[in-house]
DSSP file (Angstrom, degrees, kcal/mol; ACC not computed):
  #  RESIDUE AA STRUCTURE BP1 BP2  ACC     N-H-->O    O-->H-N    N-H-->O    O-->H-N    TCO  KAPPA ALPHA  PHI   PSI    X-CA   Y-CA   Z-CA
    1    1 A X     >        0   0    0      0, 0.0     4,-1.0     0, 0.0     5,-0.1   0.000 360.0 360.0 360.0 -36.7    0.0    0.0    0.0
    2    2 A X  H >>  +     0   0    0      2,-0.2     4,-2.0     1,-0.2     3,-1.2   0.972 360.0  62.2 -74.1 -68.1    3.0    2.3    1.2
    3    3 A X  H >> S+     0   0    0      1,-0.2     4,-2.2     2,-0.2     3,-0.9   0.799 104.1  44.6  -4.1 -84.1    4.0    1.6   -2.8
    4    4 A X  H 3> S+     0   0    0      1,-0.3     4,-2.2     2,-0.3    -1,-0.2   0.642 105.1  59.1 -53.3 -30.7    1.2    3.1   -4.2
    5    5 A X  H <X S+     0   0    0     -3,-1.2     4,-4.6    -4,-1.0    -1,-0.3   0.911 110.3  40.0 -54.2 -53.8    1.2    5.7   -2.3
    6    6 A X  H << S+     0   0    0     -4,-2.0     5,-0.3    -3,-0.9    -2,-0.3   0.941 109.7  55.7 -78.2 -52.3    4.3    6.8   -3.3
    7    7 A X  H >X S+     0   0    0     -4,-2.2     4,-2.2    -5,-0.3     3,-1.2   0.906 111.6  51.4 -44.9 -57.2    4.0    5.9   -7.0
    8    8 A X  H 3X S+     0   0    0     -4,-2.2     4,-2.6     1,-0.3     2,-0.4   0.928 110.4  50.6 -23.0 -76.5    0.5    8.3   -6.9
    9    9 A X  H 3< S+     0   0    0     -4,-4.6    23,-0.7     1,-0.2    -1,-0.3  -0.307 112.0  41.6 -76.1  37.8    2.4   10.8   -5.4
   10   10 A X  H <> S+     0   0    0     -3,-1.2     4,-1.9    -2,-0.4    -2,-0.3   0.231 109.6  54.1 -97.6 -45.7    5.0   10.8   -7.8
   11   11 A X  H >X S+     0   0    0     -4,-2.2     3,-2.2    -5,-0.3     4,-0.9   0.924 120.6  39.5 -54.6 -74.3    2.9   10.4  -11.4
   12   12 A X  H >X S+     0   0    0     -4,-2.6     4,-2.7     1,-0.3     3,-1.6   0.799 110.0  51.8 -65.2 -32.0    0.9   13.5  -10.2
   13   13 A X  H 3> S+     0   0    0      1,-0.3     4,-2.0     2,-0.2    -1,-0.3   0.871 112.0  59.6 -67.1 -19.7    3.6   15.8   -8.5
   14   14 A X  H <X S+     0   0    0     -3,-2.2     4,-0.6    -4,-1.9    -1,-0.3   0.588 108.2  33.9 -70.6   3.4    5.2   15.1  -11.8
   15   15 A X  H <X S+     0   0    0     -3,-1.6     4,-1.5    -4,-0.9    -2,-0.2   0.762 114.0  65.1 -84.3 -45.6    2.7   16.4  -14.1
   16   16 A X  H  <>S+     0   0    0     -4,-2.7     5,-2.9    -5,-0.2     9,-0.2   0.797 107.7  42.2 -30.2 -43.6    2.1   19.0  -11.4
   17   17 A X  H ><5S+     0   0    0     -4,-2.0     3,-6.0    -5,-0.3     4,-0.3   0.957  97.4  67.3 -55.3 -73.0    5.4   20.2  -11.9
   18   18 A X  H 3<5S+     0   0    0     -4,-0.6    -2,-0.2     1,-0.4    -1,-0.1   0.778 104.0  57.2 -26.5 -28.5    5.3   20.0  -15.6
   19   19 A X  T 3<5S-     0   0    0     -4,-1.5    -1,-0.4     2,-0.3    -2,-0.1   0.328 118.4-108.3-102.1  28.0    2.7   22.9  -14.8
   20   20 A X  T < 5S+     0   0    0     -3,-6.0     2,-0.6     1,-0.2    -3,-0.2   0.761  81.1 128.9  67.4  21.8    4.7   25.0  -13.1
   21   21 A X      < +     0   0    0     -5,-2.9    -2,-0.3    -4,-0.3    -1,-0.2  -0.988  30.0 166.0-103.9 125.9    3.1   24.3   -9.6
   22   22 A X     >  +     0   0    0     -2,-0.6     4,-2.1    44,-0.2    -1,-0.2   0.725  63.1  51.5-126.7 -20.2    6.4   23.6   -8.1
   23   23 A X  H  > S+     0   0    0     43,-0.3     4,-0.5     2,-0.2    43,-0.1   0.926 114.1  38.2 -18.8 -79.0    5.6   23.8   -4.7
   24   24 A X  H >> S+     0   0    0      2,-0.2     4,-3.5     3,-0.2     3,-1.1   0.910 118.5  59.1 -38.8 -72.5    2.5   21.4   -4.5
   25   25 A X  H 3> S+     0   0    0      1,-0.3     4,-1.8     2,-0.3     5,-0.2   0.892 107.4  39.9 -23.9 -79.7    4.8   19.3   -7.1
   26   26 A X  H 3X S+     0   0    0     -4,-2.1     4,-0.9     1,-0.3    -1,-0.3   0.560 110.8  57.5 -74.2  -8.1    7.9   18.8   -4.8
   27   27 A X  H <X S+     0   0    0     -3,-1.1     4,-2.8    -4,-0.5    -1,-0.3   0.913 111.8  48.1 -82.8 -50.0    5.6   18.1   -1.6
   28   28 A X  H >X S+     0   0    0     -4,-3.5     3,-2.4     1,-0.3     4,-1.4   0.889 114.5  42.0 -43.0 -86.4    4.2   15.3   -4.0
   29   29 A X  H 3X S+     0   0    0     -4,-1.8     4,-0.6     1,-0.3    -1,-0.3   0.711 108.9  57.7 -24.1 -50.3    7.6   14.1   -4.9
   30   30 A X  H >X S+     0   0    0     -4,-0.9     4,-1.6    -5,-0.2     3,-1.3   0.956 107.6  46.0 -61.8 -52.8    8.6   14.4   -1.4
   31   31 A X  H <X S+     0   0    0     -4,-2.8     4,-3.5    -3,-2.4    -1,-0.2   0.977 115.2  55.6 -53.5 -37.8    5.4   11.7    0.0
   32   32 A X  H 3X S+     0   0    0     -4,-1.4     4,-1.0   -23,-0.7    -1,-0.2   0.530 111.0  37.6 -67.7  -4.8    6.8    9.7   -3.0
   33   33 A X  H <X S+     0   0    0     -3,-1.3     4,-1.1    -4,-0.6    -2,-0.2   0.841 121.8  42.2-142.4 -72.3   10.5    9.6   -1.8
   34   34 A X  H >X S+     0   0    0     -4,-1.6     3,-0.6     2,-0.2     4,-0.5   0.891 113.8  53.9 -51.9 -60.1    9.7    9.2    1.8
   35   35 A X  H >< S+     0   0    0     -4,-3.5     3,-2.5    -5,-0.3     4,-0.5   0.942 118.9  39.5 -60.7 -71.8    6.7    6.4    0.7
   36   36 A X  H 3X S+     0   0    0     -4,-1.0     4,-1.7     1,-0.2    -1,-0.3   0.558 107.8  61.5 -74.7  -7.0    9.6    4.5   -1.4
   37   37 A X  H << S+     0   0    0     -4,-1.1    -1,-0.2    -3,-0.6    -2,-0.2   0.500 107.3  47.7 -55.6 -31.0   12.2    5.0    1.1
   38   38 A X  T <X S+     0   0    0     -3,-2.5     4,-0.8    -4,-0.5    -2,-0.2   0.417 104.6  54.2-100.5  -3.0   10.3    3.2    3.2
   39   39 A X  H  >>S+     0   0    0     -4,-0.5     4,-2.8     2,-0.1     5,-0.5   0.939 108.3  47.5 -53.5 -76.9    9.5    0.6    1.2
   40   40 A X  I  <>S+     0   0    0     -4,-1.7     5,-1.3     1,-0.2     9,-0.2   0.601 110.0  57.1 -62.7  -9.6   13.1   -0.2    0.4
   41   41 A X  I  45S+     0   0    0      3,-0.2    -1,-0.2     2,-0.2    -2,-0.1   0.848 113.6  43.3 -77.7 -45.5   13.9    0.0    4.5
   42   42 A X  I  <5S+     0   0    0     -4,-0.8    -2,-0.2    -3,-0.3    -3,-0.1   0.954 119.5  36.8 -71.0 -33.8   11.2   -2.6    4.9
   43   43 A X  I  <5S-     0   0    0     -4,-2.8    -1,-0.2     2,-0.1    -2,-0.2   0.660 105.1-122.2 -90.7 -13.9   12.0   -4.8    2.4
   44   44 A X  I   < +     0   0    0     -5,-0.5     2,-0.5     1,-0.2    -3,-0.2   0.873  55.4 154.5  74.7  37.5   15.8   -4.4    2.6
   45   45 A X     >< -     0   0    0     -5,-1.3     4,-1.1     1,-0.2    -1,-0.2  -0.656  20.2-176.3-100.0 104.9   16.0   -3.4   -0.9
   46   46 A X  H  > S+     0   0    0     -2,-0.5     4,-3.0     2,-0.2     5,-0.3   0.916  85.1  51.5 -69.9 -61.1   19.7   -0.9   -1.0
   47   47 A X  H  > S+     0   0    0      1,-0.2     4,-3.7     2,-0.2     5,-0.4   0.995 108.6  46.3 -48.3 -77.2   19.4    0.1   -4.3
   48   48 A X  H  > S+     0   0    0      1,-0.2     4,-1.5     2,-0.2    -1,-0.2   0.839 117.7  49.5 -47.9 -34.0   15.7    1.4   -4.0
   49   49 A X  H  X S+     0   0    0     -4,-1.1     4,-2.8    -9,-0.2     5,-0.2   0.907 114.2  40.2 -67.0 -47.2   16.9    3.3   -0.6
   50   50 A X  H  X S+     0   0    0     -4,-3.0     4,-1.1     2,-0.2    -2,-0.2   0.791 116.5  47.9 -52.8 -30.6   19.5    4.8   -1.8
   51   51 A X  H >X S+     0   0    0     -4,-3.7     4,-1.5    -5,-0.3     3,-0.5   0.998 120.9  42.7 -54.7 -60.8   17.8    5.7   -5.3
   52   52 A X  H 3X S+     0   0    0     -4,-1.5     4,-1.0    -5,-0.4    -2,-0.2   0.764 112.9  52.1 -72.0 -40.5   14.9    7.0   -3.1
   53   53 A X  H 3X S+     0   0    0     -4,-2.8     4,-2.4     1,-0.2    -1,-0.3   0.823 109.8  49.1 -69.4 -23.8   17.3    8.8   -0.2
   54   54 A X  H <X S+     0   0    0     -4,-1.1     4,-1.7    -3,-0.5    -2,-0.2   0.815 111.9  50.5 -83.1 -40.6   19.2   10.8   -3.0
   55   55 A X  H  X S+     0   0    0     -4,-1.5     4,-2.0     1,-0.2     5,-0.2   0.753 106.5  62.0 -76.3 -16.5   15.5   11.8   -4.5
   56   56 A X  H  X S+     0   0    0     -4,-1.0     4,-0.8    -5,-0.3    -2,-0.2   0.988 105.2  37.1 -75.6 -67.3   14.8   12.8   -1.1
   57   57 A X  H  < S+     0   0    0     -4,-2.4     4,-0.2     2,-0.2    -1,-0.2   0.766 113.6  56.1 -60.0 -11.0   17.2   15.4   -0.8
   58   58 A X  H >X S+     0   0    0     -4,-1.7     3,-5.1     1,-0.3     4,-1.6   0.991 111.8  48.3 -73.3 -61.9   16.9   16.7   -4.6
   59   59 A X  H 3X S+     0   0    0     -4,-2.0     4,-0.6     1,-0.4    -1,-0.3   0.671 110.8  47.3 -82.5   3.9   13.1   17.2   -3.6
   60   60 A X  H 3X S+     0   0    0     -4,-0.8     4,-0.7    -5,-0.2    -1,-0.4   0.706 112.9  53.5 -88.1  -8.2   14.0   19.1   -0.1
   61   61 A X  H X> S+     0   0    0     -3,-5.1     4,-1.6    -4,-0.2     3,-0.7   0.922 114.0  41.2-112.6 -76.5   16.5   21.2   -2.4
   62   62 A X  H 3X S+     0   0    0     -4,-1.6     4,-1.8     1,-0.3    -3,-0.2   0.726 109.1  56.8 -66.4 -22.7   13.7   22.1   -4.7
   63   63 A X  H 3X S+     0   0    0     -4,-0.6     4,-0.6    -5,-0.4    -1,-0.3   0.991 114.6  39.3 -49.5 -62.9   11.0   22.7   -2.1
   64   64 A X  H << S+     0   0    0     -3,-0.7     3,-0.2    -4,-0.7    -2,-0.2   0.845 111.0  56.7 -77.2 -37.0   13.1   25.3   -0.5
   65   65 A X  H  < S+     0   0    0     -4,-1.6    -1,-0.3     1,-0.2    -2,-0.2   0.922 110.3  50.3 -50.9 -42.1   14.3   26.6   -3.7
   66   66 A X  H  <        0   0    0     -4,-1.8   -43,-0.3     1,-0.3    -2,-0.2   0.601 360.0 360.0 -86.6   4.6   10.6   27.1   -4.5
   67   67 A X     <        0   0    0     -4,-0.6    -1,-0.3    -3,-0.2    -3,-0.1   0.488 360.0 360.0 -92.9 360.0    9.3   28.9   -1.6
């Protein structure tokens, strides 16, 4: 479920972006990053935590850029 979540909230904050909402956008991205982050913690998946910790900080970098 945690999956989906995150997958959701990544399709739309990237079309949200894509419209210039970049706020709104990068708080999606950011549930999506956190939601697969936790994924890969539970499952013990490296690759997918690391992917997902590196997307994590981009989308805290762009958040703050965008305020």
């Amino acid at each position: 479920m945690i999956g989906w979540i995150g997958t959701v909230a990544s399709v739309i904050g990237s079309f949200v972006v894509a419209f210039q909402v970049f706020v709104i956008g990068y708080i999606l991205f950011l549930v999506g990053s956190i939601s697969w982050l936790w994924v890969a913690v539970k499952t013990r998946n490296l690759s997918l935590g690391v992917l997902n910790g590196f997307f994590m900080v981009a989308n805290i970098i762009g958040l703050w850029k965008a305020i």
